[in-house]
C-alpha positions as CSV (number, residue, x, y, z in Angstrom):
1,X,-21.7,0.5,-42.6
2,X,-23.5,3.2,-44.5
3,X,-20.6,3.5,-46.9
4,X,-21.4,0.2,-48.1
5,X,-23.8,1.9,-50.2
6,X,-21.8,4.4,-52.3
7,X,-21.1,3.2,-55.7
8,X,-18.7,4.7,-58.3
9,X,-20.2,3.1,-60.7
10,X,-23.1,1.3,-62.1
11,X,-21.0,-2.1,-62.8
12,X,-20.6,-2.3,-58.5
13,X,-24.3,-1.8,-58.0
14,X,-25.1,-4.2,-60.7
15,X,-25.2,-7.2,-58.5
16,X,-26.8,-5.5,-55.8
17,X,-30.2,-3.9,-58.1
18,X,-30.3,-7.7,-59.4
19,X,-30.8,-9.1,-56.6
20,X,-33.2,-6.3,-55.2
21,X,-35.0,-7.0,-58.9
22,X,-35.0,-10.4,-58.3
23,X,-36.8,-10.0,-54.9
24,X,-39.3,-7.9,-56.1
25,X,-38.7,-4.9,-54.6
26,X,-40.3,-2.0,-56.5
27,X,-37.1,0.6,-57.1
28,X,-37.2,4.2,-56.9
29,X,-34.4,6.8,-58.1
30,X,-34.2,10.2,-57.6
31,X,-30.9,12.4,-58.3
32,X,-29.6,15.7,-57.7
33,X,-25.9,17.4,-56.2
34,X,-26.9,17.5,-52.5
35,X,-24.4,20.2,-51.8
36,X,-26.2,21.7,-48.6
37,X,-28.1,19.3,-47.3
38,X,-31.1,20.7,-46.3
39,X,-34.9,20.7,-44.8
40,X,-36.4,20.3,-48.9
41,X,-33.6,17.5,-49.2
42,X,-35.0,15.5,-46.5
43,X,-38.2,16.3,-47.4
44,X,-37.8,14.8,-51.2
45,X,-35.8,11.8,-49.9
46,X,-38.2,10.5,-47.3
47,X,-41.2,11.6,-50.0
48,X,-39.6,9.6,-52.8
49,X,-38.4,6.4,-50.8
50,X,-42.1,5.9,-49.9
51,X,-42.7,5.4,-53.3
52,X,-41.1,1.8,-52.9
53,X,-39.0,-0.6,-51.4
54,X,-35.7,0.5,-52.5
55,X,-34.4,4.0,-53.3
56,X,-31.5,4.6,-55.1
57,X,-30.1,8.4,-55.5
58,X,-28.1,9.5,-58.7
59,X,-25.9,11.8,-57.1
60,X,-23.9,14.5,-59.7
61,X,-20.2,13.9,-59.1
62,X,-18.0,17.1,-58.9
63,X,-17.1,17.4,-62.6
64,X,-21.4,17.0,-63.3
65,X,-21.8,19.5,-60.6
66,X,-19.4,21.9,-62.3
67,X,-21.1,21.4,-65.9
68,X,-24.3,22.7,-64.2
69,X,-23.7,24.8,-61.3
70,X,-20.4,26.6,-62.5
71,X,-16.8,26.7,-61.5
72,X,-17.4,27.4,-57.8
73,X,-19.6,24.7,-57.1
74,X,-19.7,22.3,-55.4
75,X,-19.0,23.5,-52.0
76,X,-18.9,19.7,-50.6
77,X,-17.1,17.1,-52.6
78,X,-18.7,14.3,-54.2
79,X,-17.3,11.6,-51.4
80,X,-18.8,13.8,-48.4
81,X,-21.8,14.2,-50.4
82,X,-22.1,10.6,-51.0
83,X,-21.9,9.8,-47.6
84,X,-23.9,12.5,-46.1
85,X,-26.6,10.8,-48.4
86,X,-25.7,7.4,-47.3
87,X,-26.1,7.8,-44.1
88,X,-30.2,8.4,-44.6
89,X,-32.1,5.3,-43.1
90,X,-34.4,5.8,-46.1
91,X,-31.5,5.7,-48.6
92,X,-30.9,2.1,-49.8
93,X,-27.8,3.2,-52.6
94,X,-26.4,6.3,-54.0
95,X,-24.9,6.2,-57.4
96,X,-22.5,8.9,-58.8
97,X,-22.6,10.4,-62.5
98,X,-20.6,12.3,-64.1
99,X,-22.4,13.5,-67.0
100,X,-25.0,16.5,-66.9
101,X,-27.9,14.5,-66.6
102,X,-28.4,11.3,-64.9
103,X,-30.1,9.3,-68.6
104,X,-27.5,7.3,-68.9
105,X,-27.2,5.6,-65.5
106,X,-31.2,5.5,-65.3
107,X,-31.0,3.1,-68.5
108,X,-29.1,1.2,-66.9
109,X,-30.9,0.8,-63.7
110,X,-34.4,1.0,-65.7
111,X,-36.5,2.3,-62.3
112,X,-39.8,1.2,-61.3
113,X,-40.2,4.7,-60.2
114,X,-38.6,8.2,-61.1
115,X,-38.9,11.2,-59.5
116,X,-38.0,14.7,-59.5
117,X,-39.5,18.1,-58.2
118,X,-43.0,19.3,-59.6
119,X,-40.9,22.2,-61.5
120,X,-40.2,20.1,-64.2
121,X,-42.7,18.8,-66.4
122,X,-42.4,15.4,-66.9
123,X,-41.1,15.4,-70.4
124,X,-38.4,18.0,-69.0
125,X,-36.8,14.9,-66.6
126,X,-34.0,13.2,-67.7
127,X,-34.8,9.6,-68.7
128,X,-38.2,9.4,-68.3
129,X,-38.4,7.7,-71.7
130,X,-36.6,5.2,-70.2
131,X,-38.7,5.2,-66.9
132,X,-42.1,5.0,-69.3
133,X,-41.3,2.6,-72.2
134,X,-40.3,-0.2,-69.8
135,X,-43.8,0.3,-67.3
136,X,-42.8,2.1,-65.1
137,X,-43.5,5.7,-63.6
138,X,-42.7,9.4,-63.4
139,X,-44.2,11.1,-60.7
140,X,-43.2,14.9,-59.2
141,X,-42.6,16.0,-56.1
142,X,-43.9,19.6,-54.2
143,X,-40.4,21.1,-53.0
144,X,-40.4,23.3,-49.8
145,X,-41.1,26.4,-50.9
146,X,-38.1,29.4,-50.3
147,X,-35.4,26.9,-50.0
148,X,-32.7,25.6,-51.6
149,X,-29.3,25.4,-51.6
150,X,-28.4,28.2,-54.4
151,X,-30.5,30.1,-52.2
152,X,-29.0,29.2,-49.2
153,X,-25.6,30.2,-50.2
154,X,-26.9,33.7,-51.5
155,X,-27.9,34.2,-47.8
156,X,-24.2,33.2,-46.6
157,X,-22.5,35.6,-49.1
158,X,-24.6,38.9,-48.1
159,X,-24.0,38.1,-44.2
């Protein structure tokens, strides 16, 4: 059932975000490559899904992982990724994109809400133009301090 809410692409969730829309839910998105899962993961999801009714996650596909991460990266592949992500209770759809940033994909779901960690400033986060010019809102997230998954595979290496 949870795989029901992976989407390649934005024309499959189309129908699903217009009727959400339509309902008035108040949609969130969030993104990132969700290699490792981990504690700071959770964390962010369950933090950002409160911020609504609906959350959607932009998830980096491989070749968007590669762009930023480098050739050895990712460890997981963007289908086990996607599910891994699915299969949160607070998860409502996960959207992959390819490119380096997820603007593209947020002007085409136009959020109620976007959010990202506190370490970017808010003009630093892709498509909050977007998010802004058509009401709605950016707002940052506190991560877990001391972990993440570039950190985590540091750790793994020097064992």
């Amino acid at each position: 059932m949870f795989k029901s809410k992976i989407f390649k692409d934005f024309e499959s969730l189309r129908p699903l975000l217009e009727i959400w829309k339509g309902s008035n839910n108040t949609i969130v998105f969030t993104n990132g490559c969700f290699d490792l899962i981990h504690n700071g993961h959770v964390d962010s999801l369950h933090k950002s899904a409160a911020y609504g009714t609906k959350l959607i996650v932009g998830l980096n596909s491989d070749i968007s992982v590669k762009l930023l991460k480098g050739d050895k990266r990712p460890i997981i592949n963007e289908q086990a990724r996607a599910e891994v992500l699915a299969a949160f209770g607070c998860v409502d759809a996960v959207i992959l994109f390819n490119e380096e940033t997820p603007a593209e994909i947020i002007a085409k779901i136009i959020p109620d809400v976007l959010i990202k960690g506190a370490q970017y400033e808010i003009h630093e986060i892709a498509g909050h133009d977007t998010v802004l010019n058509n009401g709605g809102k950016v707002e940052t997230l506190e991560l877990i301090d001391g972990i993440s998954t570039s950190e985590i595979i540091e750790r793994i290496k020097n064992l």
